[in-house]
Every structure is written in structure tokens, then in C-alpha cells.
SEVEXLO-256966 format. One record per residue: residue in one letter; y, x, z of N, C-alpha, C, O in turn. Coordinates in steps of 0.1 Angstrom, whole numbers, plus 5000, padded with zeros to 4 digits. Layout:
BEGIN
AYXZYXZYXZYXZ/...
// end
This chain:
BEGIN
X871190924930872490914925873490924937873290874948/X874490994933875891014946876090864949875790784940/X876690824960877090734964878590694968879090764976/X879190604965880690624966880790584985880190504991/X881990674990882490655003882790505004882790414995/X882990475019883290305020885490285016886190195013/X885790465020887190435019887290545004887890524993/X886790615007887190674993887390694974887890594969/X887090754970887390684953886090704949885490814953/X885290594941884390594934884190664926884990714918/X882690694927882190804919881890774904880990694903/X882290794895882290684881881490834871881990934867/X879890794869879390904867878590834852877990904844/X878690674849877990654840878190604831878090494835/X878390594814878890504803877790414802876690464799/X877790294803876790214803876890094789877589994789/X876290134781876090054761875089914764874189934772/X875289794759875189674763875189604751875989634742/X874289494751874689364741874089234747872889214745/X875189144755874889064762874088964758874288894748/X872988944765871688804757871588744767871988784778/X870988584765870588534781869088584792868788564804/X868588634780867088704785867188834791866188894796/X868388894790868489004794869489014807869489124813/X870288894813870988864820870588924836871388994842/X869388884840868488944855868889084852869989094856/X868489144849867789284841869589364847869989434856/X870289304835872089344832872389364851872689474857/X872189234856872889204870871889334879872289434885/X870889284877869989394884870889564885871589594894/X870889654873871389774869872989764877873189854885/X873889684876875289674882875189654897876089674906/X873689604899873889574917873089734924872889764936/X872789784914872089924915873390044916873690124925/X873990024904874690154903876190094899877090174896/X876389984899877689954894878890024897879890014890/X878790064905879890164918880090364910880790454912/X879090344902878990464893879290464874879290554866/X879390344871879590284859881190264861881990194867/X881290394848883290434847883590334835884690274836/X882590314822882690234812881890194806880990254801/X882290074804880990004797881289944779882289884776/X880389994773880489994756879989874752878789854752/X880789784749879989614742879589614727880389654718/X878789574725878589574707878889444701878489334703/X879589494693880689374685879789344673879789394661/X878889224680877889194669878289094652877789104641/X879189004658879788974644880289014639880189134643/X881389014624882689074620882589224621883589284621/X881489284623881389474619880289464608879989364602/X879489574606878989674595877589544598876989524588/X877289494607875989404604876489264590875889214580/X877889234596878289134588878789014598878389014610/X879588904592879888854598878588684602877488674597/X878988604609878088534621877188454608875988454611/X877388394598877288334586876688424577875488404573/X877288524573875888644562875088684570874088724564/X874888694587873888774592873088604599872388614609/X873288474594872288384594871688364579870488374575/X872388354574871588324562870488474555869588454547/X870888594561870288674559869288704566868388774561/X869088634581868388614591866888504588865788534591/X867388364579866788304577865588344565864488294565/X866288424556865388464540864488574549863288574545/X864788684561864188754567863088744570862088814566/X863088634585861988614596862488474598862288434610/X863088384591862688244590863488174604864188204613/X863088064599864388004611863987974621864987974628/X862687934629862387954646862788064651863488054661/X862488214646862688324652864388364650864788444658/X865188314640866688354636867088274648867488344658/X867088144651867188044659867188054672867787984679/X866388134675866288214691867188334693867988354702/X866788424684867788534679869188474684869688494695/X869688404677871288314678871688274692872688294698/X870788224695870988114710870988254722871888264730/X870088364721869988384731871488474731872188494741/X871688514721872988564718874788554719875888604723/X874088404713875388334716875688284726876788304731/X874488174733874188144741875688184759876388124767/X875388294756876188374772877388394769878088374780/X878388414757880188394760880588234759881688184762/X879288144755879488044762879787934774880587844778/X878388044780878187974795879088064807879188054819/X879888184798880688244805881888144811882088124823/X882488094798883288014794883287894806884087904815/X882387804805882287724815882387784833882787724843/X881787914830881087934847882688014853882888034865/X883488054844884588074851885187964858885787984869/X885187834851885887684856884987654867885487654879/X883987644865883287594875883187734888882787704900/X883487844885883287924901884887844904885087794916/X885987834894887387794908887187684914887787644925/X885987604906886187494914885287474925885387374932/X884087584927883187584937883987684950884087664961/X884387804942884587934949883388004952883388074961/X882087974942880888074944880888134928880988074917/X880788284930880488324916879288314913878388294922/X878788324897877488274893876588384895876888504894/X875288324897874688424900874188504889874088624890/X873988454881873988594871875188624861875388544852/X876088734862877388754852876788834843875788904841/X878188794835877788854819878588994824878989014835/X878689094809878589174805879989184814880289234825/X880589124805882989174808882889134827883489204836/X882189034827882088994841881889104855882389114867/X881089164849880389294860881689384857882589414864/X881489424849882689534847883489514851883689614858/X884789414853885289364858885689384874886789424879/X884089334880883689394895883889474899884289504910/X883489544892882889674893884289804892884289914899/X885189754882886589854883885989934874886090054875/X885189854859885090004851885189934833884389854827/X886189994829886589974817885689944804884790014799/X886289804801885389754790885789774779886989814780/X885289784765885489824756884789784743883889854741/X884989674733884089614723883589734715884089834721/X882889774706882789824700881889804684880789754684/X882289824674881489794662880389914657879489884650/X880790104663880690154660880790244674881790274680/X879290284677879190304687879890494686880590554695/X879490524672879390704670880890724665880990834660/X882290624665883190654654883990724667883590734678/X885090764660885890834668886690784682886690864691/X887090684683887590584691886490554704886590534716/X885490544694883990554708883990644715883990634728/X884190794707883790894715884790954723884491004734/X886390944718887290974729887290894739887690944749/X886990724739886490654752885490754764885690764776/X884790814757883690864763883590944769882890954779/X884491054762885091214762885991184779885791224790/X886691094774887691034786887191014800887791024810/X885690964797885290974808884591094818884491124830/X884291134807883291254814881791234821881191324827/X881691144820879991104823878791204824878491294816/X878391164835876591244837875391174827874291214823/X876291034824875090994823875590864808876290764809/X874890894799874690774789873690674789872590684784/X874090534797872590464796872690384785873890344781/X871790344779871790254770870490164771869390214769/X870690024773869589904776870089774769871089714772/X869089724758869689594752870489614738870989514732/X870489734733871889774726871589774708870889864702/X871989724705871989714686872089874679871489934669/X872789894685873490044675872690174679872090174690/X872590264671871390394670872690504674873690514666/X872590594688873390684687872990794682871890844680/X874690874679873891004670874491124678875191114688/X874191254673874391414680875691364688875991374700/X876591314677878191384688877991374703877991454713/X877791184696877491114714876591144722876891144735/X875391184717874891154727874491324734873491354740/X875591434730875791524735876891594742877091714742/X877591504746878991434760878391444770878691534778/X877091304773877191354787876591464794875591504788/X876991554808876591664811875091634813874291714807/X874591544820873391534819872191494810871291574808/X872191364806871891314798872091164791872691084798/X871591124780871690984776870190954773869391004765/X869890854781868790734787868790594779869790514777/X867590574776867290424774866490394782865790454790/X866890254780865990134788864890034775865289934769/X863890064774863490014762861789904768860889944776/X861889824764860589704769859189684762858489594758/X859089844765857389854760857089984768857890064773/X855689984768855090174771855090234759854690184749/X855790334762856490414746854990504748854590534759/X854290564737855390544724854890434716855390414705/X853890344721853790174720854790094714855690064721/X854890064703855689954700857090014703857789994713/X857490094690858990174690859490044680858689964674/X861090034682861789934675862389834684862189824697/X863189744673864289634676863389524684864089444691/X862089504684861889334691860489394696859489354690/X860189484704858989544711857989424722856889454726/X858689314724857789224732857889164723858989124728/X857889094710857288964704855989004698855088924696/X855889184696854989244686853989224702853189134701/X854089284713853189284720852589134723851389104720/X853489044728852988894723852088854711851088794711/X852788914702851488894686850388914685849388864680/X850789064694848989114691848189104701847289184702/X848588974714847988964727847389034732846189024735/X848389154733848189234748848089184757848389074761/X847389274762847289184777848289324788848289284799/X848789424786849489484792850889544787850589574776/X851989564789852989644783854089674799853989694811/X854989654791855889694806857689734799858289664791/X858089854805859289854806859290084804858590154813/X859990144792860390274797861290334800861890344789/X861690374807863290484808862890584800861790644803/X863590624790863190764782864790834778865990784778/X864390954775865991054770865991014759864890974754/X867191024752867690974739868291134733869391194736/X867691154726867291344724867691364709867691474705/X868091264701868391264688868691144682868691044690/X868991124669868690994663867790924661867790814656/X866591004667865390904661864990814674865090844686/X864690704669864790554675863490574687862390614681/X863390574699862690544709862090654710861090644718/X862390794705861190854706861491014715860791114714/X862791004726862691114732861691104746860991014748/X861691234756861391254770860891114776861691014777/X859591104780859690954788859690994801858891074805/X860790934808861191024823860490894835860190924847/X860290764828859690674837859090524829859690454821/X857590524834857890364827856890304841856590364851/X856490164837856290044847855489984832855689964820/X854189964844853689834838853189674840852589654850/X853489584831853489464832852689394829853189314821/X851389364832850489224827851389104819852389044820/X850489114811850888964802850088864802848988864797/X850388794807849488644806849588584795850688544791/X848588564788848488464771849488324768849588254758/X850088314785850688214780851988214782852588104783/X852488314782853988344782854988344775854888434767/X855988284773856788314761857288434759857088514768/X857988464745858688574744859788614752860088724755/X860388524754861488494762861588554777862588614781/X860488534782859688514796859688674796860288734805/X859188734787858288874792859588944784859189064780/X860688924781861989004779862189024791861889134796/X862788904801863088914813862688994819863189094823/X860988924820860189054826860289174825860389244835/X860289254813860289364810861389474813861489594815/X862389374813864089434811864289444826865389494829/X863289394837863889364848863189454853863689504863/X861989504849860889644850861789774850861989864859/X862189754836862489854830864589904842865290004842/X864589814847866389764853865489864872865989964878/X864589824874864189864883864190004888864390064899/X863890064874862890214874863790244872863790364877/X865590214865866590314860867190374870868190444868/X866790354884867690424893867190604896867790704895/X865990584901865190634904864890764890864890874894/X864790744879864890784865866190894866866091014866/X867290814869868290914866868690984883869791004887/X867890994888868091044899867191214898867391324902/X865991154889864891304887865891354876866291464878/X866191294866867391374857868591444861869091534854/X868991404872869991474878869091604888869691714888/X868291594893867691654898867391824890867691934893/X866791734879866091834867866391774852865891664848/X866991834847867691804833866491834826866491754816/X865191904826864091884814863091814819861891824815/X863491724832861891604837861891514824862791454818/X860091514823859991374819858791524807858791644805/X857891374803857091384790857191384778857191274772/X857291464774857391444754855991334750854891314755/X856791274739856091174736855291234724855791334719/X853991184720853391214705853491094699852591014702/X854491054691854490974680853090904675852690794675/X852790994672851690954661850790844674849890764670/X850890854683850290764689850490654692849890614702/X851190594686852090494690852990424671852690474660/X853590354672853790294660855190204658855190114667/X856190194651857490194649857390054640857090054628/X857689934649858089814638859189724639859789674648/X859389704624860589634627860489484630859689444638/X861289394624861589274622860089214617859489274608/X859489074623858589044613859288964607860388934610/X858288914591858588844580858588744585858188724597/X859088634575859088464577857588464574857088364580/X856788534567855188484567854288544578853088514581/X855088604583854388684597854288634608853388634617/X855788554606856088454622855488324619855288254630/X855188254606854288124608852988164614852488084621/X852088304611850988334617850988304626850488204631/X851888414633851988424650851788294652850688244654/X853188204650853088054657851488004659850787984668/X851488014643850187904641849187984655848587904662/X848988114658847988114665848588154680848188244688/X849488054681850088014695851088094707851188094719/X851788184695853288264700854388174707855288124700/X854288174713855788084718856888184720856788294726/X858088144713859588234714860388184729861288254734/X859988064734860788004745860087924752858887904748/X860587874762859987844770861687714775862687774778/X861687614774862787564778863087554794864287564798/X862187554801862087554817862587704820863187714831/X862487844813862787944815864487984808865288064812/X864487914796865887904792866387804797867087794788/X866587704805867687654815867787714829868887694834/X866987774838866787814848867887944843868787954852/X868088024834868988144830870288054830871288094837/X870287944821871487894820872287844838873387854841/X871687814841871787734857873087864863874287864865/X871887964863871888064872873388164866873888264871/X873688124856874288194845875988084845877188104841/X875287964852877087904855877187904870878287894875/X876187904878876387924889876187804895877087774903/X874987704893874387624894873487634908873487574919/X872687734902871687784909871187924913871988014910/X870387954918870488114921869188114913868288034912/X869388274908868188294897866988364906867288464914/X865888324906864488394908863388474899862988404890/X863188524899862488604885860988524885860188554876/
// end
């Protein structure tokens, strides 16, 4: 990746799509201390009050779904961070240390690259943000919404995910609880091209693999994964810039696309010993997230 001068103007080469969690917090800070200096704008997903529904129909719809331990984590890890944002701005005036891990608006912020909520990543207002920029590069890591042709044929180079499995392994919205379920004992983190609408399944330009220990939460091996997957994205879009067709086509068929489990799927799991959290691992994020403590992986 180009690197910006110490006096001159920043090279702003990347739209970077986001949806702030506390498990995903390492991972977020990681990618901004990598390339933040190349991130012209960053796209937030406006997860209440749009097309999912607002915070109340998408619990109660959450709960008839996949039941209320897994809605309940879902929520927390979610909500969890414009919370602890909330406090950790009071508390950096009153220390004068910023926290060691910032949220989403936070980095951007830093960084000098325009934030922007969004409900609708493909609507018109998205894509003149985007147009505006002129980007090499679409990344997308963490992110709710499915892009489609317009977008994700903007930037000159390419648009990239960051996705927390070996593709084409476990395509879909919650790819480490399914690996958790079915105690793997290996998975990891992919960078792949985002080559159409269909969900997880372009060019794999890089992945990383991660041992799983049986006794990890889900929680745990998000971090892990996102922080795998946060590692390899520099490196990824550096062979893409390089060579606009690097990377492997994936064969589907070898690999398997799941969604959400049921509320009868997630008492299994439990009953045969899934853990969603880890409380020693969700306050150490919080700590680190008001500026408490410094985070360690």
C-alpha cells in the first residue's frame, strides 16, 4: 500500500464498511493502525430504525428465532460499544490517555476520514459518498448489509472482505459459533474479493489459520479470528494492487452456507457445552474499550 508523506497530503485510497461490536474491537483498531492514513471513508451500519427494524421488533424477532442466550449476546456485544464509548470519552479528559481500543466514529475521527451512518449500503446517497471518493479499494469486515454490482464496481481496484472462517467453509452471518458447534478443531480468518452479490463466495486472495481449543468461547475465537483475518488485510490488498486477478476461485460446493441457528439448535449446542462468552474475556474488552487498561489478545 502507498504510504502517506510525513508533510504531505494523505493518500485516502480506501472506503472501509463496519458495524461496531465489542468482539470485533482488536481486529477494528488493528486495520486503522495498519492503514488508517489510507481510509478516505468509513460506512457505519445503521442497525436499528432501518429495513432490519427497529431495536424492539428485531428482539422479539430475535428471541422466537435463536432464543434468548444467543439474542442476548447478539445485543450486548452490539450495544455494548456506543455505550462504553460514552463513558471512555469522560474518562480519557479526565486521565488525558485515550482508550486503548476505539470504536468505529472514534478512529475515523483520527484518522481525518469521513463518517457516514448508513441503513442502505447500495442506495443512492451510499454510492455518491463513494463515487466522491474515488477509492482503490472497498473493504468490508464485520458488516450486516450484502453489496451489490453498482457498489461494488466503483472501486478501481477492488472490493474485499474480511470474513472469520477458511472459505469456502462456513459461508454466512455467524461463521465461528457454527465452527464452535461442530468442534472444529481448526478455522481461522479470509480476505476474499467481493465479485458479486453472492455472500462469501468471491477470489480468496489470503487466509490464516487458527487452532481452536474446545474450550473457548464464541466470543474468544471472534476476536481471534477478526484479529487473523485484521492481520492478513494489509498484505491482501497490496497483491491486489499489484495484480487485480490474484487470488483463488473458490468451489462452493465444497464448503456450505449457514444461517442463524434455531432456538432448538442452540439448546443442543449449549447442552453439549458451547459457551457464547466468556465474562473474563468480555470485561478485559470493556476495560480496554474505556481506557482502563491496555488490551492484549
Amino acid at each position: 500500500m502507498p504510504s502517506a508523506t510525513e508533510n504531505g497530503p494523505k493518500t485516502r485510497t480506501i472506503v472501509f464498511c463496519h458495524i461496531d461490536s465489542l468482539c470485533c474491537l482488536p481486529a477494528l483498531n488493528a486495520v486503522f493502525a495498519e492503514l488508517g492514513d489510507h481510509i478516505g471513508l468509513v460506512l457505519s451500519s445503521r442497525r436499528f430504525g432501518s429495513s432490519h427494524g427497529t431495536f424492539w421488533e428485531q428482539t422479539t424477532s430475535g428471541f422466537r428465532r435463536f432464543g434468548i442466550p444467543l439474542n442476548l449476546w447478539l445485543g450486548f456485544d452490539l450495544i455494548s460499544v456506543p455505550v462504553v464509548a460514552f463513558f471512555a470519552r469522560w474518562l480519557s479528559r479526565l486521565t488525558g490517555r485515550p482508550p486503548s481500543l476505539a470504536t468505529l466514529p472514534e478512529l475515523a475521527r483520527r484518522h481525518g476520514a469521513r463518517f457516514v451512518e448508513t441503513s442502505d449500503v447500495n442506495s443512492a446517497e451510499a454510492l455518491a459518498e463513494v463515487q466522491a471518493c474515488a477509492p482503490d479499494f472497498i473493504v468490508v469486515m464485520n458488516f450486516d448489509q450484502i453489496l451489490q454490482p453498482p457498489l461494488i464496481g466503483l472501486p478501481k481496484v477492488a472490493a474485499v472482505n474480511v470474513h472469520p472462517s477458511l472459505l469456502p467453509r462456513l459461508r454466512g452471518p455467524c461463521p465461528v459459533l457454527w465452527a464452535r458447534a461442530r468442534q472444529e478443531h481448526i478455522s481461522g480468518a479470509t480476505v476474499h474479493a467481493i465479485e458479486d452479490g453472492t455472500i462469501d463466495a468471491g477470489r480468496i486472495i489470503a487466509q490464516v489459520e487458527v487452532p481452536i481449543d474446545g474450550a473457548t468461547s464464541v466470543g474468544e475465537l471472534t476476536t481471534q479470528f477478526f484479529s487473523a483475518g485484521a492481520r492478513a488485510l494489509p498484505t491482501a490488498l497490496a497483491r491486489l494492487a499489484a495484480d487485480r486477478t490474484t487470488g483463488q476461485a473458490q468451489r462452493l460446493s465444497d464448503g456450505q452456507y449457514l444461517g442463524y441457528p434455531s432456538a432448538l439448535q442452540m439448546k443442543d449446542f449449549r447442552r453439549a457445552g458451547l459457551r457464547l462468552c466468556r465474562l473474563r474475556h468480555a470485561t478485559h474488552l470493556l476495560l480496554a474499550a474505556l481506557g482502563v487498561t491496555r488490551w492484549k489478545l
